[in-house]
N, C-alpha and C positions, 0 to 999 in steps of 0.2 A: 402431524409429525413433530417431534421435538427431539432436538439435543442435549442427551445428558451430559451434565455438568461433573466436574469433580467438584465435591464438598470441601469447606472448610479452608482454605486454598490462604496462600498471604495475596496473591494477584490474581485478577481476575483475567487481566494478557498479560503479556510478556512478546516483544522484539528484539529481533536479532537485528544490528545495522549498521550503517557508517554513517557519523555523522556528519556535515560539511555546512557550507553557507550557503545561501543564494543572495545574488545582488539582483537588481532590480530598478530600473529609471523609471520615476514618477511618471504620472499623468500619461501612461502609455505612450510613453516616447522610445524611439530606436537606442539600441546600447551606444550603436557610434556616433549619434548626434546627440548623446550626454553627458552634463562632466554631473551631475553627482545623483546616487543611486541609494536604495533602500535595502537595507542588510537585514538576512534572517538565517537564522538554524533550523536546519532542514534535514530530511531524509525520505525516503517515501516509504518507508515504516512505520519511523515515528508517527510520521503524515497520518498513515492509518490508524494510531492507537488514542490518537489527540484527544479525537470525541470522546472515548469512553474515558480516560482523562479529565476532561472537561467537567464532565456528569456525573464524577465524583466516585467512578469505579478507580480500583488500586489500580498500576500501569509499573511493570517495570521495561528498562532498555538494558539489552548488553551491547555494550560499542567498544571503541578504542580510541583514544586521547595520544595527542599530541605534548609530549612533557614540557611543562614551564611555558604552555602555549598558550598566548591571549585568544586568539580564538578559539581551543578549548576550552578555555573559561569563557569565553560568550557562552557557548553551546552546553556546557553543563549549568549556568543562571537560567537558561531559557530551559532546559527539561523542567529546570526545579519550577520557572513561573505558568508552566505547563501541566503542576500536578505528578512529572514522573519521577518515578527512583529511578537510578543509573547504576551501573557497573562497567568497569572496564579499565585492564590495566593502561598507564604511562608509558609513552612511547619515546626516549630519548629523541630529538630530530635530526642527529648526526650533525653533518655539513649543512651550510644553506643548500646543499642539493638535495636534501634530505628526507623526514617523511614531514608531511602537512595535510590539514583535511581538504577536501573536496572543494573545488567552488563551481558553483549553478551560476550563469553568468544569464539571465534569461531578458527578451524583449517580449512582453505581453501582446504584443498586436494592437491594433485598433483599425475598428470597421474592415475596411476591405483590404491592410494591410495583416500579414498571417503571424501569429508570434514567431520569436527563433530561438532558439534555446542551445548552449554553447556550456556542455560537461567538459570544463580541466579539472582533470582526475591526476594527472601526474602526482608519483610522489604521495599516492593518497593511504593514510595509514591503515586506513579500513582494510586492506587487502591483506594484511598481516592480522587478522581475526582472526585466531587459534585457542579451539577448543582447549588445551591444555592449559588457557588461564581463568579456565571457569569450571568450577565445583557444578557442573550438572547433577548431582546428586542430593546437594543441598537446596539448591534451586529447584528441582521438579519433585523431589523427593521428601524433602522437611518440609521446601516454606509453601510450596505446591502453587502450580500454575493452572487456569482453566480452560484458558487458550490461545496457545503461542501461535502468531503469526512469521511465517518465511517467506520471503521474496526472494523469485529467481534473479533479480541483482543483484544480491549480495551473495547467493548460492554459485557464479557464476564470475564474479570479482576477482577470485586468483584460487587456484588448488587450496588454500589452505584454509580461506572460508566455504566453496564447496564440501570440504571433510567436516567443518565448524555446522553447518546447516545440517547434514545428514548426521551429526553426531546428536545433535539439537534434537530433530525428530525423533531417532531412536529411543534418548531419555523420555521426549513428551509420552510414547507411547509406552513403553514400559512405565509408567507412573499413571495413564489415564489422563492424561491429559489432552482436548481435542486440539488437533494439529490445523489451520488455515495456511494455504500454499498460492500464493498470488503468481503464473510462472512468467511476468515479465519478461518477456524474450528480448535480446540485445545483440543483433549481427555480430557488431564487433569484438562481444564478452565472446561468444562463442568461435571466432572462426579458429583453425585449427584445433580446436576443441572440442569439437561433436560430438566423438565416440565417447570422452570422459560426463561428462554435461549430462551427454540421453541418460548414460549409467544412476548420475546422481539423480538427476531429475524423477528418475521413474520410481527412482525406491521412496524419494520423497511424496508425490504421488501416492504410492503405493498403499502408505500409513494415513494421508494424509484423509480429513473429513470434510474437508470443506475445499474446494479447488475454484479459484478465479480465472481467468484468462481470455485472448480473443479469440478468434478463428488462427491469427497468426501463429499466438503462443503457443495452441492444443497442438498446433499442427508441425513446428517447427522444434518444442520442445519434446512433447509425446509421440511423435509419429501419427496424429490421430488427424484421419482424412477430414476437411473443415467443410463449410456450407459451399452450395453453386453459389457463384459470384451475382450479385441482385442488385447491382448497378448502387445510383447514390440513395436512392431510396431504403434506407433501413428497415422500416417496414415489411416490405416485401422479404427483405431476409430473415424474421423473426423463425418461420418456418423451417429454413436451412439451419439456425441455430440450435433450434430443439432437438435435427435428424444429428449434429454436431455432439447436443450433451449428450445424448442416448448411446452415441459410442463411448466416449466417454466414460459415462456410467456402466458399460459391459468391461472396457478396461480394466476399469477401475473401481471394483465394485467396495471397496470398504468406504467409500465419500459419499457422503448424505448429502450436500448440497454441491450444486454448479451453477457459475455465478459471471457475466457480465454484463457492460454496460452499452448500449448502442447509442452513440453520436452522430450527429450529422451538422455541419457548418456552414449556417448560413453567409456569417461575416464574423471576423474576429471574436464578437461582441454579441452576438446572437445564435445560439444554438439548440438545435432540437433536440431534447435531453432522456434520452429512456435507460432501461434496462432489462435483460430476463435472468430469471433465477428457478434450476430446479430442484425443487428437494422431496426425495423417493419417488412417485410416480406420477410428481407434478409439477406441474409448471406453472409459473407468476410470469407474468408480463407488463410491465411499465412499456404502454405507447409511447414515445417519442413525444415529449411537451417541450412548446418553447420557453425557451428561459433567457435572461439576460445576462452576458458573462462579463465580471471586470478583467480577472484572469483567468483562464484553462486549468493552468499549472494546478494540479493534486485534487481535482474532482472526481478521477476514478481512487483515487486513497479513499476519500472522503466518500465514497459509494462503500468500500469495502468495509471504515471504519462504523459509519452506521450499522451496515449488515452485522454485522461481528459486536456490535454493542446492544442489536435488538435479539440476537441468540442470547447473548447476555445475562438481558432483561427476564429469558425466559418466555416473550410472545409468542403469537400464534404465526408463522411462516410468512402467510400473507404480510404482514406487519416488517417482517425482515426488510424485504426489497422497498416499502416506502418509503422507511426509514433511510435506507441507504438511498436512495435515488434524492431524496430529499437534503440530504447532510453533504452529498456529491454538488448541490444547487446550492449550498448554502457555500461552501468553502469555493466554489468559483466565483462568488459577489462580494470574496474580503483581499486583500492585500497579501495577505500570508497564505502559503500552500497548504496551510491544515486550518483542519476547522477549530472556530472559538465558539461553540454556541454558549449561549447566557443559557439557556436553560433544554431541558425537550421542548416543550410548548412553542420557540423560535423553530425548533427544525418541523414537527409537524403542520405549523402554521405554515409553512412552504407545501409542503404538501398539499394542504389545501388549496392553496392560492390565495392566502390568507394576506394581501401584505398591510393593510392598515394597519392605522398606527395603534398602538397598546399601551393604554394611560393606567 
């Protein structure tokens, strides 16, 4: 089976998102026993567009900027040293109570102590992402996209990017463009918000061709009843997974692929790393391999962005989920939550279990 592409396209993805920072203390050390930390521009969109970025496919972002704001000018230097094009209008910051981006405030873990990770979203300008400051027409329609990625974070952020996201899909699909829907579920995005959320989430589904998520997300965003519970052993749930997409794919019958990752944690720093992915009326399966992790943060991005970069390519299926499983292994052994690969040859050299050195 293969994904038809739209031809001729100015990008190959396109994401919808909020930009923000993450800070981060060296040498896997706790937040509060350190005075100075590692600064990066982040999203877990972008997170996912990075490799194909990287690898020399076009990438554009639509976000929203913080006006006359030094950290928006961090954060649109690092798209650019990232390969991506950006859009998105200037956001006055009002008062110092004002709007500001995001900050990822994260402690990596080490060995038998667990990462913590601490979103202040206050004040975060992303939440004022409104379709009304973007030409979807020229964008899916002149300069043509191939395949726009959505995350239910930012679908879920405030009424006015859930309308932003379902407006997003709408254009993708009237244009041909294939839609990927990652539905990242968030308690607290959603409570008092269910009945609007299921509304948006399902029509975005609906359209959508490529659908990610966990048992959690299918089941909390979709309605869709998840696997029996199979203790810590992922393995043993691989099975419940599959009986999982197959509803799934009866819901939702225009998505050609379903797609997650399965972990299991050994210690901070060691984890048994798989995947399953189905696409029509089959199923891929990555065993659970151990891997060695420096950080967690953005390995299922980094799953999705390889996946999404081997449909790309144009491969054969099988090749999808290596690639992703491999580029998820790769972006957990660097510093930053998105992947940098030097080349493909680095990420499938993971795959194999390739790690010698390369003169």
């Amino acid at each position: 089976m293969s994904i038809e592409l739209k031809k001729d396209c100015a990008y190959a993805m396109l994401v919808a998102t909020s930009m923000g920072i993450r800070i981060t203390p060296p040498n896997g050390q706790p937040v509060h026993a350190s005075s100075t930390f590692f600064m990066q521009a982040t999203s877990a969109e972008s997170n996912v567009a990075s490799v194909a970025a990287y690898l020399g496919l076009p990438v554009k972002v639509l976000t929203t900027f913080v006006k006359d704001s030094p950290i928006a000018q961090f954060i649109k230097s690092n798209l650019k040293s990232r390969h991506m094009d950006y859009e998105g209008v200037e956001v006055p910051q009002g008062d110092p109570w004002g709007y500001r981006h995001q900050i990822n405030i994260a402690d990596s873990g080490y060995g038998s102590r667990g990462p913590r990770v601490l979103n202040d979203r206050a004040g975060e300008v992303g939440r004022t992402l409104n379709v009304k400051d973007f030409d979807l027409e020229r964008i899916f329609g002149k300069e043509g996209v191939q395949i726009v990625h959505l995350s239910g974070l930012i679908g879920a952020l405030s009424p006015e990017t859930g309308k932003f996201c379902l407006e997003i899909a709408r254009a993708a699909k009237k244009h041909g463009t294939r839609i990927s829907f990652d539905l990242n579920h968030r308690a607290s995005f959603w409570k008092n918000r269910e009945k609007e959320l299921h509304e948006i989430f399902t029509e975005i589904a609906s359209v959508s061709d490529i659908l990610i998520g966990n048992e959690e997300d299918f089941q909390l965003c979709l309605g869709i009843e998840g696997p029996e519970a199979g203790g810590k052993d992922i393995t043993a749930k691989i099975d419940g997974f599959k009986e999982m997409m197959n509803r799934v794919k009866k819901a939702y019958p225009n998505a050609k692929v379903f797609a997650t990752t399965l972990r299991q944690v050994v210690n901070a720093n060691s984890h048994l790393w798989g995947a399953i992915m189905g696409e029509g009326d089959n199923f891929h399966v990555v065993e659970p391999r151990p891997i060695t992790v420096l950080d967690r943060i953005g390995g299922g991005d980094g799953f999705v962005g390889g996946m999404l970069y081997a449909i790309l390519k144009g491969w054969e299926p099988e090749k999808w989920i290596q690639f992703g499983w491999a580029n998820g292994a790769l972006t957990t052994s660097l510093l930053t939550d998105y992947s940098q690969p030097a080349d493909e040859d680095q990420i499938w050299s993971i795959w194999q279990g390739n790690a010698r050195v390369k003169r």
